[in-house]
RODRENMI-134263 format. One record per residue (C-alpha): x, y, z. Coordinates in Angstrom, 2 decimals. Example, Ala and Ser with C-alpha at 12.3 -4.5 7.8 and 13.67 -1.06 7.14 Angstrom:
<sites>
site xx:12.30, yy:-4.50, zz:7.80
site xx:13.67, yy:-1.06, zz:7.14
</sites>
This chain:
<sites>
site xx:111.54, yy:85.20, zz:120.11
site xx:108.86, yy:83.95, zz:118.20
site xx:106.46, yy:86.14, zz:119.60
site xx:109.08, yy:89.03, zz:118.28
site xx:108.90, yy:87.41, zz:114.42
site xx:105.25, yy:87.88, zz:114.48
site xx:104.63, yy:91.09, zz:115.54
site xx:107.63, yy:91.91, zz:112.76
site xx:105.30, yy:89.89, zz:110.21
site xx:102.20, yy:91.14, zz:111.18
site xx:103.16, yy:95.01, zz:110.99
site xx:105.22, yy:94.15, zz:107.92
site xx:102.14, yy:92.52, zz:106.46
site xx:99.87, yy:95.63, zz:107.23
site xx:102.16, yy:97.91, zz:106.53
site xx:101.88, yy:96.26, zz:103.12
site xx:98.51, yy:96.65, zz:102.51
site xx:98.35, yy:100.43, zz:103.39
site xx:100.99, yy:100.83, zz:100.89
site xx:99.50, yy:99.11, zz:98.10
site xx:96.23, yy:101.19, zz:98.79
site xx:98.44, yy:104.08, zz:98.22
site xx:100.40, yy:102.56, zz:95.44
site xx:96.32, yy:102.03, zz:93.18
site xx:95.58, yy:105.88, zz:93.71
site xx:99.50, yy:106.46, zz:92.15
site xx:98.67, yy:104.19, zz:89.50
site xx:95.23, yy:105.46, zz:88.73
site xx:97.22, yy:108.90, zz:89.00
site xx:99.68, yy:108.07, zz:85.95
site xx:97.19, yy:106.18, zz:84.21
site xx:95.32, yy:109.19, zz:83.80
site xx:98.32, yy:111.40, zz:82.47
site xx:99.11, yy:108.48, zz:79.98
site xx:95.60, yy:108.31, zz:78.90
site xx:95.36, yy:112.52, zz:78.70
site xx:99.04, yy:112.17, zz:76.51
site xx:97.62, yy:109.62, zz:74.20
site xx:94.36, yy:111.88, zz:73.78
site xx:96.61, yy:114.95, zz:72.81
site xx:98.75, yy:112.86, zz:70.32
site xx:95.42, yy:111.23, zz:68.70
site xx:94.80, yy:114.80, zz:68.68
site xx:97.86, yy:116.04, zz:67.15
site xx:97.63, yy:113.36, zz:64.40
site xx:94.15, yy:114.14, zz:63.18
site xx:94.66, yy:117.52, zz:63.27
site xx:97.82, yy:118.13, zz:61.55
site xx:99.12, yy:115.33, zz:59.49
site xx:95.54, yy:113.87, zz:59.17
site xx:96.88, yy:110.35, zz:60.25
site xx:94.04, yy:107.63, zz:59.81
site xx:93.17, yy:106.02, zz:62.67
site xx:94.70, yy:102.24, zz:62.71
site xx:97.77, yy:103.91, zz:61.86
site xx:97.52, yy:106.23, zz:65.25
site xx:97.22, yy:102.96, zz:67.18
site xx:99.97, yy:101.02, zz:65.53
site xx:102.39, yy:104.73, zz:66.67
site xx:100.71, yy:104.21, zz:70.23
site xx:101.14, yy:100.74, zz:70.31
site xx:105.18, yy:100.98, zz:69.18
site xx:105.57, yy:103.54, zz:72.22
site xx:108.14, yy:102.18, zz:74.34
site xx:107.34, yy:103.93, zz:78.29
site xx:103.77, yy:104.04, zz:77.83
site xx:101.63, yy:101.88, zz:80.40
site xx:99.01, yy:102.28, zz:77.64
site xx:101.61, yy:100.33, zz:74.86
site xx:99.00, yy:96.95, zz:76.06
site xx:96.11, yy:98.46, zz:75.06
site xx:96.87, yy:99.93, zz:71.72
site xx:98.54, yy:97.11, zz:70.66
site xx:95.43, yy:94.72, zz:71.48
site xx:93.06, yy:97.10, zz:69.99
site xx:95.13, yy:96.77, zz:66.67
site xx:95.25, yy:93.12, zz:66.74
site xx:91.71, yy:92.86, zz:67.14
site xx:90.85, yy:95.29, zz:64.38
site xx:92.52, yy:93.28, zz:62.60
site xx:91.33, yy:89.85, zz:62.96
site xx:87.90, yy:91.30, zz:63.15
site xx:87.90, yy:93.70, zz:60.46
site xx:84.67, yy:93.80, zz:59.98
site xx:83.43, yy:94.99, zz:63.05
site xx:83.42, yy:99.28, zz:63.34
site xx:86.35, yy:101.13, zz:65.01
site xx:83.96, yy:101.91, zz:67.95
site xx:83.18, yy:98.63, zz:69.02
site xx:86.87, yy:97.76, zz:69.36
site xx:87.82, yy:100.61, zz:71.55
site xx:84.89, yy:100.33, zz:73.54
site xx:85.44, yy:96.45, zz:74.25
site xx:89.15, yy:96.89, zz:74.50
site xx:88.74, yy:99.57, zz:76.78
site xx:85.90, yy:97.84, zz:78.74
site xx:88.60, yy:94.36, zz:78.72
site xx:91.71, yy:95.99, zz:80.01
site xx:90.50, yy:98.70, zz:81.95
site xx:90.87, yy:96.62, zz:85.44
site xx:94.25, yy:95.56, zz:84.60
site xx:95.44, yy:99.28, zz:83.73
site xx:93.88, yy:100.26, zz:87.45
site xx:90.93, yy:102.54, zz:85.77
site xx:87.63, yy:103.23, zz:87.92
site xx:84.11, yy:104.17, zz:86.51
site xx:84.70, yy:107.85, zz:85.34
site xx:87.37, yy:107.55, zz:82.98
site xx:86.80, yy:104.21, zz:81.62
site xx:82.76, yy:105.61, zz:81.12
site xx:84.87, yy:109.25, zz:79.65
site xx:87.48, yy:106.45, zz:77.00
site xx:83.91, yy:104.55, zz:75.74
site xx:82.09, yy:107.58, zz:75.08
site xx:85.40, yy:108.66, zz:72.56
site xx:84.02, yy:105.80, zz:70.57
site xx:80.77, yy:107.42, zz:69.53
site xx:82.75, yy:110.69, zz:67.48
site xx:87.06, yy:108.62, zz:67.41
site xx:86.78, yy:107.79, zz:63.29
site xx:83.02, yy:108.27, zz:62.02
site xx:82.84, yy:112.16, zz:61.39
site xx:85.31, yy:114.42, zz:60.05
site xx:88.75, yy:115.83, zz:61.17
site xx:86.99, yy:119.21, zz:62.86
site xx:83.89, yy:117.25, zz:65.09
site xx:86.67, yy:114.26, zz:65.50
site xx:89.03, yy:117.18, zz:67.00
site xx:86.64, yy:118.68, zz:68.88
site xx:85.04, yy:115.57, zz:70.81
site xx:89.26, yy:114.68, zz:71.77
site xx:89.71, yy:118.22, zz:73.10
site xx:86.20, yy:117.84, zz:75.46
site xx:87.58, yy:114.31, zz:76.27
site xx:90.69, yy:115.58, zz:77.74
site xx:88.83, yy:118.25, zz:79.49
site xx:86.99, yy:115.83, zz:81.13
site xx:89.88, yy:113.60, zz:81.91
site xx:91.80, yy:116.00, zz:83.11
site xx:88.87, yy:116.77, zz:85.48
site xx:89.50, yy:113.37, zz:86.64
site xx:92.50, yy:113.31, zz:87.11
site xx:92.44, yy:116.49, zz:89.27
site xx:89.89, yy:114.65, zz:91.90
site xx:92.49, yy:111.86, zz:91.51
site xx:95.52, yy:113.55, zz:92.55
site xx:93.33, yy:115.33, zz:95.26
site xx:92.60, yy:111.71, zz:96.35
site xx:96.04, yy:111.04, zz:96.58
site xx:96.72, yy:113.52, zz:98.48
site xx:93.88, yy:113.24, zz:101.23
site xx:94.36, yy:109.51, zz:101.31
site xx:97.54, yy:108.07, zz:100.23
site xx:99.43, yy:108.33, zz:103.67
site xx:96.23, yy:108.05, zz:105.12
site xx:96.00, yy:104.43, zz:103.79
site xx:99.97, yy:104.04, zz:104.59
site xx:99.64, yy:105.12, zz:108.44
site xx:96.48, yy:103.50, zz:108.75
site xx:98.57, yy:100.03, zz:107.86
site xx:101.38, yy:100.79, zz:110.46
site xx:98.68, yy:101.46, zz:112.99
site xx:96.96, yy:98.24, zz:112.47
site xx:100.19, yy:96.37, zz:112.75
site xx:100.89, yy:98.00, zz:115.70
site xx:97.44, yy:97.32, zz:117.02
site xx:97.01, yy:93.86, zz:116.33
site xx:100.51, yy:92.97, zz:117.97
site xx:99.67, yy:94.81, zz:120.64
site xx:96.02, yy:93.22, zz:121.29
site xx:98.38, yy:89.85, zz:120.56
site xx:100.83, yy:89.93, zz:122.86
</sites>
């Protein structure tokens, strides 16, 4: 019997971790799609109600479903307690802060920084332009993401069951 309860525990347990390596690449997946809706509202804004930028974040940060609601929300509050450091440095640190938290890897957190060299120093057309070759690039991204999901996500799950099944099996 007891032999029974940990084989269940021990393929439960693995079983576990190959779906939680499958659960990251969803995550990363969504993050992405957040991150290329937010890009195409900051977008929006600029372009046709020419919406400054700390009020774009405080809109972002007051949206209810989005993953992303964090993020904006802390990049407001540090703009403004620390006012007197440039737009740029906050989204790059904020990004560079919560971008483990939100799941992010290398090429899109590297893609978000970069926004900070053009995001609300030039004017409404270069601003515009440096968004729209942002979201190219995430959505770039985000197709080798959802490729990755595809290739590996129930790889990752099977390989779980299978080591489960292995262990109890070299166990018992």
């Amino acid at each position: 019997m007891l032999q029974i309860l940990g084989a269940v525990l021990v393929i439960s347990s693995s079983t576990a971790l190959g779906i939680a390596g499958r659960q990251k690449l969803v995550k990363r997946t969504n993050i992405i799609n957040e991150w290329i809706s937010a890009i195409d509202f900051i977008t929006a804004e600029i372009d046709q109600n020419h919406t400054p930028i700390p009020d774009i974040l405080h809109m972002l940060s007051e949206q209810n479903d989005s993953p992303l609601k964090s993020l904006f929300a802390e990049m407001l509050k540090r703009i403004n307690v620390q006012h007197e450091l440039s737009f740029s440095y906050h989204w790059h640190t904020t990004i560079r802060d919560l971008a483990s938290s939100l799941n992010m890897e290398n090429d899109e957190i590297e893609t978000l920084r970069n926004t900070a060299t053009y995001l609300g120093r030039y004017q409404a057309d270069m601003q515009i332009s440096g968004l729209l070759h942002t979201r190219s690039k995430l959505v770039s991204i985000q197709n080798s993401a959802v490729q990755a999901l595809k290739n590996k996500g129930s790889v990752y799950r099977m390989c779980g069951i299978a080591a489960g099944i292995i262990t109890v099996l070299m166990i018992v």
